[in-house]
N, C-alpha and C positions, 0 to 999 in steps of 0.2 A: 578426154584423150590422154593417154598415158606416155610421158612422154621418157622417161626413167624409171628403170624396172632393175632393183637385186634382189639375186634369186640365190638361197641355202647358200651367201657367200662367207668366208671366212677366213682369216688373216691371222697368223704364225708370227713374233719375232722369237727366234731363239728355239729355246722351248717353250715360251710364254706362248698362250692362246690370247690373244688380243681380244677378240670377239667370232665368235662361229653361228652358222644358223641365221644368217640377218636377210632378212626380205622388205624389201623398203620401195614403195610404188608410189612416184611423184608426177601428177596431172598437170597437165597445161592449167596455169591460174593459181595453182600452187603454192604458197610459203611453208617451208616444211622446215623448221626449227629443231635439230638435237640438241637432245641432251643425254649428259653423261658424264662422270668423276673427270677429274684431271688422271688425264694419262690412261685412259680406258679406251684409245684409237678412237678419237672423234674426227680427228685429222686426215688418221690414214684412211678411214673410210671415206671421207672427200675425194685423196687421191686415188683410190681403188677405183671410186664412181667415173672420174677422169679417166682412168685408161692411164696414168701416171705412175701407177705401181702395179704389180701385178697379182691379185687374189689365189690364197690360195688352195682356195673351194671355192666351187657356184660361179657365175657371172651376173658381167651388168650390161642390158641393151637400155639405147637408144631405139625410141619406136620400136622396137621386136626386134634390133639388130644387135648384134655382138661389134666390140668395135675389129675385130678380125673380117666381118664381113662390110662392115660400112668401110674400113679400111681407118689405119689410126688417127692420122690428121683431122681426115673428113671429122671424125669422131671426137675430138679435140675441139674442133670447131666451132660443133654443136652444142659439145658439155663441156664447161670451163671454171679450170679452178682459180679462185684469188687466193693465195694464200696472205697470211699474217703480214710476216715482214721477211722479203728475199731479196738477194742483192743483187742489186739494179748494174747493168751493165754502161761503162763512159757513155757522153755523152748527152746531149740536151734535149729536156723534156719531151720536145714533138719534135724528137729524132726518134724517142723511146715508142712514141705513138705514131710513129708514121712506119717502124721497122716490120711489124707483125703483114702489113699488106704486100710485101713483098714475097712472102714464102705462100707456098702452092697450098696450103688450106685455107688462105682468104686472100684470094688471087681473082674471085671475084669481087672482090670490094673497095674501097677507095678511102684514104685518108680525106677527111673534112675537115679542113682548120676552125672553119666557125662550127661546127658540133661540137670540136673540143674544148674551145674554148666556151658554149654554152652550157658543158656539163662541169666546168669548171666555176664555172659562178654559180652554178646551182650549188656546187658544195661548198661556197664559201670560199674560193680562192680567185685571185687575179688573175686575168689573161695571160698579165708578163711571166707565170709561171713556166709558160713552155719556154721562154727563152731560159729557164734556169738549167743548171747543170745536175747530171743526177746525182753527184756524188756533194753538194750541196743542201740535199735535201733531208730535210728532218722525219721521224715517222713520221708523223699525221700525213705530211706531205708527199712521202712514197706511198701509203695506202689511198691516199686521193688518187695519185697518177694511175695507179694499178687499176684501179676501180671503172675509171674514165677509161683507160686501154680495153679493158673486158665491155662496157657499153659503146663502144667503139665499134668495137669486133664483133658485135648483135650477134650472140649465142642463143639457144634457145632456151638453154636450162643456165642458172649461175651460180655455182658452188662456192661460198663467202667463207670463208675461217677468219673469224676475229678481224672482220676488214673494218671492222670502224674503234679496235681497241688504242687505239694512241691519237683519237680524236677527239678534242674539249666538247662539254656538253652540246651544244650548238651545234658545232660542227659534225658531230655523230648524227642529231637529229635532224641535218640535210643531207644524209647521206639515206638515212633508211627513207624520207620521204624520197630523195628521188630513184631508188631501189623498189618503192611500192609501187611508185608509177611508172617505172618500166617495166615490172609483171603485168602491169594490169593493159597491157600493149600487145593483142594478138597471142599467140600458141608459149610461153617464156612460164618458167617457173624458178624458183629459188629453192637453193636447202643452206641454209643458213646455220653454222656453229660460233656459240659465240658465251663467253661465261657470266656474263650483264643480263639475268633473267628479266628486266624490266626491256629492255632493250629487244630480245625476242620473242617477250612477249607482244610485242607492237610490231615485229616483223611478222610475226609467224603465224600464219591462219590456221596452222595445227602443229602440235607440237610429238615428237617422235620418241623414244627412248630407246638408245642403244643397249642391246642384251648384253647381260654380263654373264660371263660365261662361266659355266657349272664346274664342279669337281672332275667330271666326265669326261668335259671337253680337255680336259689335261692329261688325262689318263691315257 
């Protein structure tokens, strides 16, 4: 089943062509791994897939939806980006994980303090994490929380950008383990960017290459 679908999209900053012409179809069971140069929009294409910035050519459905017709939230919901590293708003840990269940795209759902804290030791951190404060927290330890908030919020597809780059060996490789086995849980897929080719290569069940785009496409 195809659960993410871009279709002839394409992405403009400036006069710069980022990339044009991109068709990229992600199945339920999925690990879909780019690649592509620094600075070639491996990023913005996460956020375009999101519904986060806006294409400008082609589209991206959810299940055969545009998110205009699923409606943006809903859409949100379902495809979700982690980015890198973004700043975290005051406030203590499983304040940070409990605030998403309050707004109306996951208004059915419910904060679980032991979920959180059982994906928290999966990645190698202590419970008393959630009593810490955000502005407290170190990378590794904002790209944990982030990660936990997004399996939290049981999306169906997970758009990762470099969410395990400021993680020690170990602790990287408890995150992709517990990332393979939550695809492998029902209809969920991942597309995964990250510049650790060893790293995606262990995530990625198939690997993708972002087009680079021609003389033409500037012209």
């Amino acid at each position: 089943m195809q659960l993410l679908s871009v279709r002839d999209a394409g992405m403009r900053v400036g006069e710069r062509v980022l990339w044009a012409g991109v068709d990229l179809d992600v199945a339920a069971g999925e690990r879909v791994g780019i690649r592509g140069s620094s600075g070639s929009g491996k990023s913005m294409l996460l956020r375009a897939m999101a519904a986060l910035v806006p294409l400008d050519e082609g589209r991206v459905t959810y299940r055969g939806r545009t998110p205009d017709e699923l409606g943006v939230p809903a859409f949100r919901s379902c495809v979700m980006y982690v980015p890198q590293n973004p700043a975290l708003p005051p406030g203590t840990v499983e304040s940070l994980l409990r605030a998403p269940f309050a707004w109306a795209a996951h208004s059915g759902g419910r904060f679980v303090r032991d979920e959180a804290v059982e994906f928290l030791v999966s990645l190698g951190r202590a419970p008393d994490l959630l009593a810490a404060e955000a502005v407290s927290l170190s990378g590794g330890e904002v790209q944990t929380v982030l990660l936990v908030r997004a399996l939290l919020l049981a999306p169906s597809v997970l758009l990762l950008d470099e969410v395990t780059s400021a993680l020690d060996p170990e602790l990287a490789r408890r995150a992709e383990e517990l990332i393979l086995h939550w695809c492998g849980q029902g209809e969920r897929a991942v597309v995964w960017v990250g510049h650790d080719a060893e790293s995606r290569a262990r995530i990625a069940s198939r690997s993708w290459d972002l087009p680079v785009p021609s003389m033409a496409d500037h012209g």
